[in-house]
C-alpha positions in Angstrom: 0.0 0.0 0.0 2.5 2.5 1.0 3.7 3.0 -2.8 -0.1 3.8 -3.8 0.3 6.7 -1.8 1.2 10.4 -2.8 4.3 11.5 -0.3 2.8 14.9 0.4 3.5 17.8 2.7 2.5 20.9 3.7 5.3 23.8 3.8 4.5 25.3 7.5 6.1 28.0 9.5 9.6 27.5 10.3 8.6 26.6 13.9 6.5 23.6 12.9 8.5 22.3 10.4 8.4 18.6 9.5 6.1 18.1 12.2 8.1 20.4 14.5 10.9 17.8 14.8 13.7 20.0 13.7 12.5 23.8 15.1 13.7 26.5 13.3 14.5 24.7 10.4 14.3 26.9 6.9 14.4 26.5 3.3 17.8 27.1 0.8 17.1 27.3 -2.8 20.2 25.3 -4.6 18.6 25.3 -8.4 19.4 28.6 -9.9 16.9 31.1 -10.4 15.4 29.5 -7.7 13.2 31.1 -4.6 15.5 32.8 -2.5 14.2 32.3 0.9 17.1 31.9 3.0 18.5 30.8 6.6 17.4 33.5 8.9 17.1 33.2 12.6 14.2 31.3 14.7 10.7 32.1 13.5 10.6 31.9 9.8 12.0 32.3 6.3 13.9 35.2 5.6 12.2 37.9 3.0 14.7 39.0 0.5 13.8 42.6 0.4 14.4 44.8 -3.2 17.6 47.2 -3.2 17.7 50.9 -4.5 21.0 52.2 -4.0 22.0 55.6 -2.8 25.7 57.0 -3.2 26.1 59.3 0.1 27.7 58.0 3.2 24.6 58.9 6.0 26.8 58.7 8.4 29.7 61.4 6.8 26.7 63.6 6.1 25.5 63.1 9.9 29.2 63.6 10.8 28.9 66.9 8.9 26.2 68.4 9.3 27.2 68.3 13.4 30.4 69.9 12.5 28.1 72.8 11.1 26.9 73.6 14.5 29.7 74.0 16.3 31.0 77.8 17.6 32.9 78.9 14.9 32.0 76.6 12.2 28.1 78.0 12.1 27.3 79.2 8.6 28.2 82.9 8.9 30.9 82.8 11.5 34.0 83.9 11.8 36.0 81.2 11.7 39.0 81.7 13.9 37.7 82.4 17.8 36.2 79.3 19.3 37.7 76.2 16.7 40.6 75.8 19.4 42.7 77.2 22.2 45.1 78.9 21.7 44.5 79.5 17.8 45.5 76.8 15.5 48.5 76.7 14.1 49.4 80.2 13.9 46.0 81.7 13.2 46.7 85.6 13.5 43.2 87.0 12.6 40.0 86.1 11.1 41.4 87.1 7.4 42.7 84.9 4.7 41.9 81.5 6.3 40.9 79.1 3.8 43.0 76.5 4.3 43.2 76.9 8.1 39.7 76.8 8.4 39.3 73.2 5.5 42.2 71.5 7.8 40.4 72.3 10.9 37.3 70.5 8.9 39.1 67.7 8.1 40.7 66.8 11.7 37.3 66.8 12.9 35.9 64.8 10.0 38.9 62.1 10.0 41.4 62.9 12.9 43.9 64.3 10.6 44.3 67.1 7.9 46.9 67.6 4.9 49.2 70.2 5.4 51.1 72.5 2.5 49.2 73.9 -0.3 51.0 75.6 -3.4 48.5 76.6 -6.2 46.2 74.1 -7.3 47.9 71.2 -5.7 48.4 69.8 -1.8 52.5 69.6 -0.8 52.1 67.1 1.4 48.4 65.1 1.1 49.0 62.8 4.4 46.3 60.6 4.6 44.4 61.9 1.5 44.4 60.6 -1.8 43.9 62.6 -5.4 40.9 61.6 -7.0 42.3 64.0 -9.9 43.0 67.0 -11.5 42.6 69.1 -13.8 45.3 72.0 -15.1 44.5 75.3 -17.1 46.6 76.9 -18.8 47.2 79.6 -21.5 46.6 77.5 -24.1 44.3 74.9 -22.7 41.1 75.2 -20.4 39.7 72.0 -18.3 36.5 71.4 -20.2 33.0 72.1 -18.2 31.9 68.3 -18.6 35.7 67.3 -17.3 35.1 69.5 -14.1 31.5 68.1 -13.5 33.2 64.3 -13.6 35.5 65.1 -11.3 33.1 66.6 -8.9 30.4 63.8 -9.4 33.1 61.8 -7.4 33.1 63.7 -4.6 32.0 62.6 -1.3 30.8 64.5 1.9 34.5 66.1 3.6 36.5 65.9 0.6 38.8 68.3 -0.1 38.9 71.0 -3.5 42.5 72.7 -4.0 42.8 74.9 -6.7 43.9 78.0 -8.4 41.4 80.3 -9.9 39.2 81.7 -9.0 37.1 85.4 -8.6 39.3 88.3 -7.8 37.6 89.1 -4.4 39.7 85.7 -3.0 42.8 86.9 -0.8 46.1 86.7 -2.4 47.0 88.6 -5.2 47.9 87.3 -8.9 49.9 84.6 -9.3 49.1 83.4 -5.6 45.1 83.4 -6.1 44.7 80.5 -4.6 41.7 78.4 -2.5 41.0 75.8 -0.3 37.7 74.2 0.2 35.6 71.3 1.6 32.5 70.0 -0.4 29.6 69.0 1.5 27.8 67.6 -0.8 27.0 66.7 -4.5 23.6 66.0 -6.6 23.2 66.0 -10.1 22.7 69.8 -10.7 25.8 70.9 -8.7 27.8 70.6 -5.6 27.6 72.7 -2.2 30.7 73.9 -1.0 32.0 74.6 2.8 34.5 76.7 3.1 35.9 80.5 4.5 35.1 83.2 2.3 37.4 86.0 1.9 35.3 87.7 3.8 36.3 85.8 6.3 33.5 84.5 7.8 31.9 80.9 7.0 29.4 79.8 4.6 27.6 77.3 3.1 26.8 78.0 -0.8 25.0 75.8 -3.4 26.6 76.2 -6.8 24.6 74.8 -10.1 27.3 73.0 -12.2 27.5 76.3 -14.3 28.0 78.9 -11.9 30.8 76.7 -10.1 32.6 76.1 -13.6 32.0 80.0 -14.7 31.7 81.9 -11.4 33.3 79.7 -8.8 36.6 78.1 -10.4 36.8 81.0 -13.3 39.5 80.0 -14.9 40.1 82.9 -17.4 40.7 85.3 -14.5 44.4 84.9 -14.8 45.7 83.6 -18.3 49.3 84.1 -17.8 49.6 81.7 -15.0 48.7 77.9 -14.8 45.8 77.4 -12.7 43.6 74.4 -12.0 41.6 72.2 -9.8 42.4 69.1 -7.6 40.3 67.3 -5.3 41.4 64.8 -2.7 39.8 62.0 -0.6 40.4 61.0 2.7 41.9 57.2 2.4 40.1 55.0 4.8 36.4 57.0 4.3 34.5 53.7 3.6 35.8 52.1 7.0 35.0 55.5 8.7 32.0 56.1 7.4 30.5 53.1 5.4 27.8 53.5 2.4 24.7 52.5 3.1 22.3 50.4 0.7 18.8 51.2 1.6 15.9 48.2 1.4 12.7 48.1 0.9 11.4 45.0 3.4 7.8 44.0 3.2 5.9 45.0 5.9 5.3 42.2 8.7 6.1 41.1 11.7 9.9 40.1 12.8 12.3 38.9 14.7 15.8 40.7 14.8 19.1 38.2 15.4 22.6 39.3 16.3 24.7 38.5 13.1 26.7 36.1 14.6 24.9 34.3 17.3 21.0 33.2 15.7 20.4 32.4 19.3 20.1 35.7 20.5 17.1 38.2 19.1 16.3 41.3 20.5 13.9 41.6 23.1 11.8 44.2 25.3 13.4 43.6 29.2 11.0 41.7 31.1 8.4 41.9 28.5 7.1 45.0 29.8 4.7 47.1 27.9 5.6 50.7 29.5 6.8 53.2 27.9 10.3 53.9 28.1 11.1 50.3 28.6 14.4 48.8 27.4 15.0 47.6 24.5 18.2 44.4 24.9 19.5 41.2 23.6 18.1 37.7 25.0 18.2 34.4 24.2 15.8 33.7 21.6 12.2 32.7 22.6 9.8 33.8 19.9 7.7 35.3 22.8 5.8 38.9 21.8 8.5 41.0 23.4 10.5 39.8 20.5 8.4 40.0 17.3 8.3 43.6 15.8 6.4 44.8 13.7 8.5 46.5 10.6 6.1 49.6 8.6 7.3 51.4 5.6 6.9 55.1 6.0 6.8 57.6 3.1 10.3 58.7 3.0 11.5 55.3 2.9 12.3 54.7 6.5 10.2 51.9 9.1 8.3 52.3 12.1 9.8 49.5 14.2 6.3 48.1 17.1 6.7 46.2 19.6 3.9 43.2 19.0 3.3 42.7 22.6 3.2 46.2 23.7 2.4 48.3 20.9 5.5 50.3 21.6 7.9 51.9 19.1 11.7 51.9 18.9 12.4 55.3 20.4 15.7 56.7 20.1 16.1 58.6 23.6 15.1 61.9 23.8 16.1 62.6 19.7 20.0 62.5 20.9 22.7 61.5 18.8 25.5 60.8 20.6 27.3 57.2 20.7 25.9 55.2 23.0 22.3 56.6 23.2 19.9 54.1 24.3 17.1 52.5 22.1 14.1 52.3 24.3 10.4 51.5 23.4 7.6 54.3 23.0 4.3 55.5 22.4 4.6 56.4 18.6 4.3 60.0 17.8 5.9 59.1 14.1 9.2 61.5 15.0 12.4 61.1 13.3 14.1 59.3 15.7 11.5 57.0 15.8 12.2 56.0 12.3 14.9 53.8 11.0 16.2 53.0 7.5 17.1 49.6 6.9 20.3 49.1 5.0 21.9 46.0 3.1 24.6 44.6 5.5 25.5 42.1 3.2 25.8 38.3 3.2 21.9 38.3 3.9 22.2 40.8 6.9 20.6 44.5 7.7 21.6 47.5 9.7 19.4 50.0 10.9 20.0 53.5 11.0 18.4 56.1 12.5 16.8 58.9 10.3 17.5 61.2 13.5 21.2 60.5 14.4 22.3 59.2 11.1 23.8 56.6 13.5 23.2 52.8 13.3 21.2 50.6 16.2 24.3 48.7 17.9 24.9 45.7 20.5 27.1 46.9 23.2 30.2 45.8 23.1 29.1 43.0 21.0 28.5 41.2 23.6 26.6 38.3 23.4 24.7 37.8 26.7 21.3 37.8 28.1 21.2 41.6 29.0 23.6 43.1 26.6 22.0 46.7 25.7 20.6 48.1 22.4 22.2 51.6 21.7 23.1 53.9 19.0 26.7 54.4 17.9 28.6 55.6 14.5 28.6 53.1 11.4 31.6 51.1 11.7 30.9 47.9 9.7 31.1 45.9 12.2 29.0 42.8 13.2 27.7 44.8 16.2 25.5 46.7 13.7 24.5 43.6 11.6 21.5 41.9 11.9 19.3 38.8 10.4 16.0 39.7 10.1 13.4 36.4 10.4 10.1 36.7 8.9 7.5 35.1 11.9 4.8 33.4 11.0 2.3 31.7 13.3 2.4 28.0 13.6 0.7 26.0 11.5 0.0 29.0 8.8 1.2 27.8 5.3 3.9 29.2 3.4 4.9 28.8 -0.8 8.2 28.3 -2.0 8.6 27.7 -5.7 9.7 23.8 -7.0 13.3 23.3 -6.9 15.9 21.7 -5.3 17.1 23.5 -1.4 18.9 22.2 1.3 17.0 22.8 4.7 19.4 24.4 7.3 18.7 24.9 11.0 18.0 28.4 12.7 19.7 27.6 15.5 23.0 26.6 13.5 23.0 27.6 9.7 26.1 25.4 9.8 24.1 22.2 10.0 21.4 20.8 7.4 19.4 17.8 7.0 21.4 15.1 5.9 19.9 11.3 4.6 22.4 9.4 6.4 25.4 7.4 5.1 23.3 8.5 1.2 20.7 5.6 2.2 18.2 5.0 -0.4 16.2 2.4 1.6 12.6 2.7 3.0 12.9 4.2 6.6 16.5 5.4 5.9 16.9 8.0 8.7 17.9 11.5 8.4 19.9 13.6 10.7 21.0 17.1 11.2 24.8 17.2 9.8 27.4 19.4 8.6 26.5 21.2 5.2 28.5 19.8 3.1 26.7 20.5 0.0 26.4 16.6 -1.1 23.8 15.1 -2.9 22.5 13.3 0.1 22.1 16.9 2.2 19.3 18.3 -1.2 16.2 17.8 -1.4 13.5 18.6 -4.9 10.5 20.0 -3.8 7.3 20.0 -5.8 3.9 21.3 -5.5 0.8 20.3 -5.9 -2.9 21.8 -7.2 -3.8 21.0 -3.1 -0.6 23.3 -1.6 0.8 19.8 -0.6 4.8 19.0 -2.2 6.4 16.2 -2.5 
């Protein structure tokens, strides 16, 4: 009789699985072009969320814009009184203090500056590297698509040397010369940072034509070689990461440290007050762990407690490192809004639209109790996460025919594995090392009923 009958299943949440024997337990598409639902944490299959990619650093920009509020750096300032005491490196007055001023920028930025400057060029670059330049001369002018290029390249903190320029900049003919900081760049034009020779600070949106023919103005001096050069600080992408933004669908989830599945993040004591903590535990499933993810308008999520109703909260809107994450009644604020970034390798991050910052484990500690807080993108795995889909048990899930391997939650390491490659009626399968054999794959198909085989 038994080979009259259809072998049939139905796919259920991840903590039912195969009649809940191995908990946890999710699907691995091996075909290609296959469904990718992947190995996520306890709870269910992993969505695999659509990617638009942005090319600003959120953190640099974050990192910048606080800059701009400090004494002395404020739009409109005179640069020179308040950067440092006593005055930095033999600052005399508030004149003629371009390149004081951009160095002063950059230590803050990167903790370090270049130092020297001679016309268009940097003497001695340090720790920043030419992106490249462009050279005018009396016979040859850098072309107004060659200087957009260049610019397009720039990122948030970079540095703009050149020679040029309107007359109104101190120094006289041949020394015109300027040093600047860009702040950012679109696809119209750039916005510069920088002190004026009026010396006071300012913050000034060119278009791409009236930096080419007002800012840079080349033809001012046509006896003397003059150009443009533009540098970049050398470790920016470990100082301040990109950030891929995703679109997730909205649902409920469970959030796992990147390298421990075991431990999710929780609400202390299950508690459904405002203002209560927000930490890492071990991994339960329980309602003070599933949260519930909603796309806003500008992109960002609303991140709810399921048990309490509660919202991640970033403590009273601060921004410095170590600011807690804590739950609260949602008033739809910035910092209770986070963008949800690719982290790679099947992992997120999650930055606050408030700080620019990125949700953190302390320490990276794994242990029951280890606090949620906000601290500057660094890459590392503290600011990683796996996000789990839940689903209730018993509700039924689709995954398309193909062949997957079926790894554990608990241990992505380990799969189900026929034993010894039996072929036999009643041959028994294990959990085992993924070793990617035959024997550890298994061909799923569907029927008209939502049963596979």
């Amino acid at each position: 009789m038994h080979g009259l009958l259809r072998k049939s299943f139905v796919v259920l949440a991840s903590v039912v699985l195969l009649a809940g024997l191995f908990p946890g337990v999710l699907f691995a598409a091996s075909d290609s072009g296959a469904s990718k639902l992947v190995a996520g944490g306890a709870g269910g299959l992993v969505a695999q969320p659509s990617v638009s990619v942005q090319s600003a650093s959120a953190s640099a920009t974050a990192k910048f814009n606080a800059i701009k509020t400090q004494t002395g750096f404020r739009p409109g300032a005179c640069g020179w009184h308040s950067w440092d005491s006593p005055r930095p490196w033999g600052w005399t007055d508030c004149g003629a203090g371009c390149w004081y001023f951009a160095a002063n920028v950059c230590s803050r930025m990167f903790g370090c500056y270049p130092s020297g400057i001679s016309g268009y060029m940097l003497t001695n670059p340090g720790n920043f590297n030419k992106v490249g330049q462009l050279v005018d001369t009396k016979t040859a002018n850098p072309s107004y698509s060659g200087v957009q290029d260049l610019m397009k390249k720039a990122y948030p903190g970079d540095v703009i040397q050149f020679r040029g320029g309107p007359s109104g900049y101190a120094g006289t003919a041949p020394y015109r010369q300027h040093t600047a900081i860009v702040e950012s760049v679109d696809g119209n034009g750039v916005r510069i940072y920088q002190h004026t020779d009026k010396a006071h600070v300012t913050s000034t949106y060119y278009s791409w034509s009236s930096f080419y023919n007002s800012y840079l103005d080349f033809d001012v001096m046509t006896s003397w070689n003059k150009g443009i050069t533009l540098y970049h600080y050398k470790d920016y992408a470990a100082k301040y990461p990109e950030f891929v933004p995703m679109t997730i669908a909205d649902g409920v989830y469970t959030i796992h440290a990147s390298n421990n599945n075991s431990m999710a993040f929780d609400i202390s004591g299950g508690s459904t007050a405002t203002g209560a903590n927000v930490q890492l535990w071990d991994s339960n499933l329980s309602g003070a762990q599933q949260f519930r993810f909603t796309r806003q308008g500008d992109g960002s999520y609303i991140i709810a407690n399921v048990k309490s109703g509660c919202v991640f909260d970033v403590w009273n809107g601060a921004s410095a490192n170590g600011t807690n994450i804590q739950q609260w009644g949602i008033h739809y604020g910035d910092n209770q809004r986070f963008y949800v970034e690719d982290g790679g390798s099947g992992l997120v991050r999650l930055r606050s639209k408030s700080a620019g910052k990125y949700i953190d484990v302390r320490g990276n500690l794994m242990a029951r109790g280890t606090n949620i807080q906000l601290w500057e993108g660094n890459g590392s795995t503290a600011q990683k996460f796996r996000l789990a889909a839940y689903r209730e048990a018993g509700s039924v899930t689709s995954v398309a025919d193909g062949v997957y391997s079926i790894k554990s939650a608990g241990n992505t390491g380990l799969v189900l594995d026929v034993e010894y490659w039996s072929k036999s009626d009643r041959g028994n399968v294990s959990l085992y090392q993924n070793l990617n054999h035959g024997n550890q794959q298994f061909r799923f198909r569907k029927f008209a009923d939502g049963t596979y085989s």
